[in-house]
C-alpha positions as CSV (number, residue, x, y, z in Angstrom):
1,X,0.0,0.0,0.0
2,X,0.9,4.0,-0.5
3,X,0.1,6.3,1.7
4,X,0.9,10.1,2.2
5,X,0.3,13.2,3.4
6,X,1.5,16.7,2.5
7,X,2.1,18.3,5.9
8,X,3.6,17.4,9.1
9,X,0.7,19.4,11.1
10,X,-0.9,17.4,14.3
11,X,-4.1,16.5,12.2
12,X,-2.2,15.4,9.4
13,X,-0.3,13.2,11.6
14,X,-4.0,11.5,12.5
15,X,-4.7,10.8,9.3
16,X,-1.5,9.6,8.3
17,X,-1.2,7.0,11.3
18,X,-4.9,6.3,10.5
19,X,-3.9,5.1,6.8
20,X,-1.2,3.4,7.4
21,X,-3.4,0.9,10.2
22,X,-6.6,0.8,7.7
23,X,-4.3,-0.9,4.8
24,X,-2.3,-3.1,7.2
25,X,-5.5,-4.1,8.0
26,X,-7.6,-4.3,5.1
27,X,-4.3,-6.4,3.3
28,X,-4.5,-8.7,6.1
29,X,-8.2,-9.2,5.9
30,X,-7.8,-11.0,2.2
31,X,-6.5,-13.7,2.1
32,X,-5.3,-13.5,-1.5
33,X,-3.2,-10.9,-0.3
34,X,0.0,-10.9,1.2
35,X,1.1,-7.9,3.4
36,X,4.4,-6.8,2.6
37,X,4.7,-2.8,3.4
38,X,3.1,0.4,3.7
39,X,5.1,3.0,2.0
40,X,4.0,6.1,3.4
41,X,5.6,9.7,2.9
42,X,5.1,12.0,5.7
43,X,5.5,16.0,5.3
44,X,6.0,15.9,1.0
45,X,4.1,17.1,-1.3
46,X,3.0,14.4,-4.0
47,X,3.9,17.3,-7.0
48,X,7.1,15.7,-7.8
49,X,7.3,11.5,-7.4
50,X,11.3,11.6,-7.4
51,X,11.4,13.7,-4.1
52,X,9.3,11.2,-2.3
53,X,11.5,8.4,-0.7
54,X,8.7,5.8,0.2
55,X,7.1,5.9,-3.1
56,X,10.4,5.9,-5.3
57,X,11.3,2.9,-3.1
58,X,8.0,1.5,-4.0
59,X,8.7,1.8,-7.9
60,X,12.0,-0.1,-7.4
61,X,10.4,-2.9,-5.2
62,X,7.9,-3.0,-8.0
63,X,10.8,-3.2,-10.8
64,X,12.8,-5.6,-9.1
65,X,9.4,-7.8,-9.0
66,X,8.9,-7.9,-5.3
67,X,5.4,-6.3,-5.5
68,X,2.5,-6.9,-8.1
69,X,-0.2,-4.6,-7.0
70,X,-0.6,-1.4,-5.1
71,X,-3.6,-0.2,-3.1
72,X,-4.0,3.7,-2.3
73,X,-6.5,6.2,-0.9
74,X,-6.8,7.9,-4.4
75,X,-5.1,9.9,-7.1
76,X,-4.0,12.8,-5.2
77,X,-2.3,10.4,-2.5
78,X,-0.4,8.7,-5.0
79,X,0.3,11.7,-7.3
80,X,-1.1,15.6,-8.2
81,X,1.3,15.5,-11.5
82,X,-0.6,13.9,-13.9
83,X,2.3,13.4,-16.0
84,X,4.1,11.2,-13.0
85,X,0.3,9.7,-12.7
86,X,0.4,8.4,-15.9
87,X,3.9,7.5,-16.3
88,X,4.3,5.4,-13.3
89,X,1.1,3.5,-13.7
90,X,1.4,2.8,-17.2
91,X,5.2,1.3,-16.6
92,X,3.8,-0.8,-13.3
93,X,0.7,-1.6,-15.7
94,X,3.2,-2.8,-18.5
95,X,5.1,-5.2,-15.4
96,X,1.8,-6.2,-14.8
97,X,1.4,-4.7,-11.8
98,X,-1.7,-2.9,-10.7
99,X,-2.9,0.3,-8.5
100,X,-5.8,0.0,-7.1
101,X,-7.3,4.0,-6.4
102,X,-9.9,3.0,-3.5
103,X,-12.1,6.9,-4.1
104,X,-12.3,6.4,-7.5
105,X,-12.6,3.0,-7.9
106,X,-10.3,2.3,-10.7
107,X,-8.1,-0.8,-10.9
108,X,-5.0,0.3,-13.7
109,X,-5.4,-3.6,-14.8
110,X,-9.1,-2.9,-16.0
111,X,-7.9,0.1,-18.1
112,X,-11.3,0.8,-19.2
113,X,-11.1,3.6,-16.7
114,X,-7.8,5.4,-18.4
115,X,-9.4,8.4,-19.7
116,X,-11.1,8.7,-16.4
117,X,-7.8,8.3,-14.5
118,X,-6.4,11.1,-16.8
119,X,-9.0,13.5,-16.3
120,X,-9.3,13.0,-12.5
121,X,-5.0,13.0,-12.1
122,X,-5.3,16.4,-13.8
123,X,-8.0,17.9,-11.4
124,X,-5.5,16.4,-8.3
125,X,-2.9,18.6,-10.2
126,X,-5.2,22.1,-10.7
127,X,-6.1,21.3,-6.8
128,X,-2.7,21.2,-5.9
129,X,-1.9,24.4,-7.9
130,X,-4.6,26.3,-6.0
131,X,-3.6,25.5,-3.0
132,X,0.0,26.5,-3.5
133,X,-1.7,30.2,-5.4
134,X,-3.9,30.9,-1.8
135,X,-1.0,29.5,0.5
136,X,1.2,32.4,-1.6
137,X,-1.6,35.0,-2.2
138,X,-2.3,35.0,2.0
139,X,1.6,35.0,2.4
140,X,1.7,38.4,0.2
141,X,-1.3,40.3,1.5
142,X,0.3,39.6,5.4
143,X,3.5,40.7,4.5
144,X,1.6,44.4,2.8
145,X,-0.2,44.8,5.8
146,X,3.5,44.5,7.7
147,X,2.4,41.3,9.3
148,X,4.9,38.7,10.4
149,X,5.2,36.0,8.3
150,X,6.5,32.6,8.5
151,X,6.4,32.3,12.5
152,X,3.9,31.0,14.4
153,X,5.7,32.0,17.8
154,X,7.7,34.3,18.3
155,X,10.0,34.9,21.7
156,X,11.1,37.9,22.5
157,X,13.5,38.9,24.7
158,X,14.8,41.9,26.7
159,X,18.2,42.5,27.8
């Protein structure tokens, strides 16, 4: 299984420790299943798949044929690029290994769905994109009305 989340806040940390127990124990509820690994990245955005360690290691795992199918939350936690969506799971797809999107109910073996994968990878991406423009849009408008940015303490001392 993949799992990730894209912040290292206290709530995040809930869910991530929350998805990493449901697939350990949704893999070892089937018994044609065989749990091997979560692969969870913690604190990392999913727009670039070579900066995440977990899920790189993943892809290597899968290449060097010691995993042959993938379960994740959904698009967005496996990817918001839709050109690293579709690249990694047509190559695991061409090993014969699938992804399994648990949302969205597609399973990359039963590629009926591609064009539905395709179009939903690119709305992950535009979410992703206007998170980032608020995030950097609140960051300005602080900053010109001379409020401190980037701290959320700040100790101040007299000597």
């Amino acid at each position: 299984a993949y799992a990730r989340v894209s912040t290292d806040m206290e709530d995040q940390q809930t869910s991530f420790k929350s998805q990493q127990k449901y697939y350990l124990e949704k893999i070892m509820a089937n018994s044609s299943w065989s749990f091997v690994e979560v692969y969870a990245d913690e604190g990392i955005s999913g727009t670039l798949a070579s900066k995440r360690e977990s899920f790189m290691r993943m892809i290597k795992d899968c290449k060097d044929g010691i995993r042959n199918l993938i379960l994740t939350k959904s698009i967005s936690r496996f990817a918001r690029n839709t050109l690293d969506t579709l690249k990694y799971v047509r190559m695991l797809r061409d090993m014969g290994i699938g992804v399994i999107f648990e949302e969205e109910n597609i399973n990359t073996l039963d590629m009926a769905g591609e064009l539905l994968l395709t179009v939903l990878s690119s709305v992950a991406q535009q979410e992703s994109e206007t998170i980032s423009s608020h995030i950097k849009l609140g960051l300005k408008m602080k900053k010109e009305r001379g409020e401190i940015v980037g701290f959320a303490r700040m100790l101040w001392l007299c000597i």
